[in-house]
C-alpha positions as CSV (number, residue, x, y, z in Angstrom):
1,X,36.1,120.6,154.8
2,X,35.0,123.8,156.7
3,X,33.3,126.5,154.9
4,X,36.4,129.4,156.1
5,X,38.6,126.9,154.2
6,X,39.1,126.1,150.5
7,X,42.0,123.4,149.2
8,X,43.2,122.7,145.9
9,X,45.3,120.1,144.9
10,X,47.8,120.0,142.3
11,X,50.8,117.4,141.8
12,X,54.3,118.4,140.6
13,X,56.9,115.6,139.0
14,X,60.2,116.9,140.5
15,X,60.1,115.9,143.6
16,X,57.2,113.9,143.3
17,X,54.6,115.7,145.5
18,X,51.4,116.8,146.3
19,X,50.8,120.8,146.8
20,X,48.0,121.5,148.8
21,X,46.7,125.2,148.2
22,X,45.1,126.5,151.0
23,X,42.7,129.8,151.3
24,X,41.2,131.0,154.0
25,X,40.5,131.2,157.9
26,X,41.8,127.9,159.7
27,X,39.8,128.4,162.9
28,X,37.9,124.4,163.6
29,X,39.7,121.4,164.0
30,X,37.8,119.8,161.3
31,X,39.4,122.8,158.2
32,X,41.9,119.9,157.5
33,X,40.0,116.9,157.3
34,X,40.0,116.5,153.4
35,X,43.9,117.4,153.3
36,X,44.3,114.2,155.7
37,X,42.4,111.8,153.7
38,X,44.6,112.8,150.8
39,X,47.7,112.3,152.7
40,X,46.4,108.6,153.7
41,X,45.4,107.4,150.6
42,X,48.3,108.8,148.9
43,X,51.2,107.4,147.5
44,X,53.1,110.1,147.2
45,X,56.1,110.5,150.1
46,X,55.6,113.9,150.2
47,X,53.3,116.6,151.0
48,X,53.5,121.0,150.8
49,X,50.7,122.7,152.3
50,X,51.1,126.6,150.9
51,X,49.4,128.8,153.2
52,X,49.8,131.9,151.5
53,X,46.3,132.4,151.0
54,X,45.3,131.7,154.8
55,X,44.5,134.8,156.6
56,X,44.4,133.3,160.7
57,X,44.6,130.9,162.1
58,X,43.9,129.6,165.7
59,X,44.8,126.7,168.2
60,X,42.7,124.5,167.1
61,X,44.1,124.8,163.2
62,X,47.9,124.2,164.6
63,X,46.4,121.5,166.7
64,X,45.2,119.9,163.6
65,X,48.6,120.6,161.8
66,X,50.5,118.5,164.2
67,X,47.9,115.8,164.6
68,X,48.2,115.3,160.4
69,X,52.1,116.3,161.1
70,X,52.1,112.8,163.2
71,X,50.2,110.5,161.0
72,X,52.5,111.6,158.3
73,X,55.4,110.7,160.3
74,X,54.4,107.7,161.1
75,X,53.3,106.5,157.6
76,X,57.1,107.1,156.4
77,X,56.5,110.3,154.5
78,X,56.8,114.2,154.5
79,X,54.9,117.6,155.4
80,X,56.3,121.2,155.0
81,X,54.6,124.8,154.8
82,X,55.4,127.3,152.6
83,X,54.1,131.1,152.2
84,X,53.1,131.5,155.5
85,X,51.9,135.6,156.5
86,X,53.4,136.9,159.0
87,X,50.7,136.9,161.6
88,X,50.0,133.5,160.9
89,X,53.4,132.3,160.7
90,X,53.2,133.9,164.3
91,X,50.6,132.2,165.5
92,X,52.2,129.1,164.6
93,X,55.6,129.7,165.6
94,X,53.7,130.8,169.1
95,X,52.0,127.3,169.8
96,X,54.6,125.2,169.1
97,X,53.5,124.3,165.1
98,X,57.3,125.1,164.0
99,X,58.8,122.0,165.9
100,X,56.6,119.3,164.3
101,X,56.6,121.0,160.7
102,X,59.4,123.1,159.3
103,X,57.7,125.9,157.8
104,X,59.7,127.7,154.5
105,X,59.5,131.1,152.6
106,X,58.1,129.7,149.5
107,X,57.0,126.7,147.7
108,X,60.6,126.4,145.4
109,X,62.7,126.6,148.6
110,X,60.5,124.0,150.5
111,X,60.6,121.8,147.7
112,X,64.5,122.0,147.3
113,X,65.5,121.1,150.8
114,X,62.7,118.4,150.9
115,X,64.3,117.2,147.7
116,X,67.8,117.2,149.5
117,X,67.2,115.2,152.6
């Protein structure tokens, strides 16, 4: 994991997920790393990354995004975002990032139409 980046991890019952709290600058391709080994060896279907605490974030962070947004995919299971800021929901948005991962408001909304579908 990058030094601009710091992940927690907490698990929630209803839907079963993990909830990946994310702080800081995602500006390498390698900030994500730890979140995608989680996501492999995980048997959990699906996956919320909250971003509220990310302050930028650059091409190579969304081109890391979609890269994990694939492997999830294809293993069967889910990714969303929730709590993005403005400029980085921008940024995202911008590059494309929006079309591979729907992004939500906050975490109870993401979790409610992931638990629907």
């Amino acid at each position: 994991m990058s030094a601009n980046v710091t992940v927690s991890v907490r698990e929630i019952q209803s839907p079963p997920a993990l909830i990946f709290e994310i702080t800081g600058t995602m500006d390498s391709s390698k900030d994500l790393e730890y979140i995608a080994g989680v996501i492999e060896s995980s048997d959990k279907e699906l996956f919320l990354l909250s971003m509220s605490g990310v302050d930028y974030i650059n091409s190579a962070g969304v081109g890391e995004i979609i890269s994990i947004s694939h492997s999830v995919k294809e293993a069967g299971k889910k990714l969303c975002f929730a709590g993005m800021h403005p400029y980085v929901r921008g940024v995202f948005e911008l590059l494309g990032g929006h079309y591979f991962v729907p992004v939500y408001d906050s975490e109870a909304e993401a979790l409610a139409a992931q638990g629907q579908q």
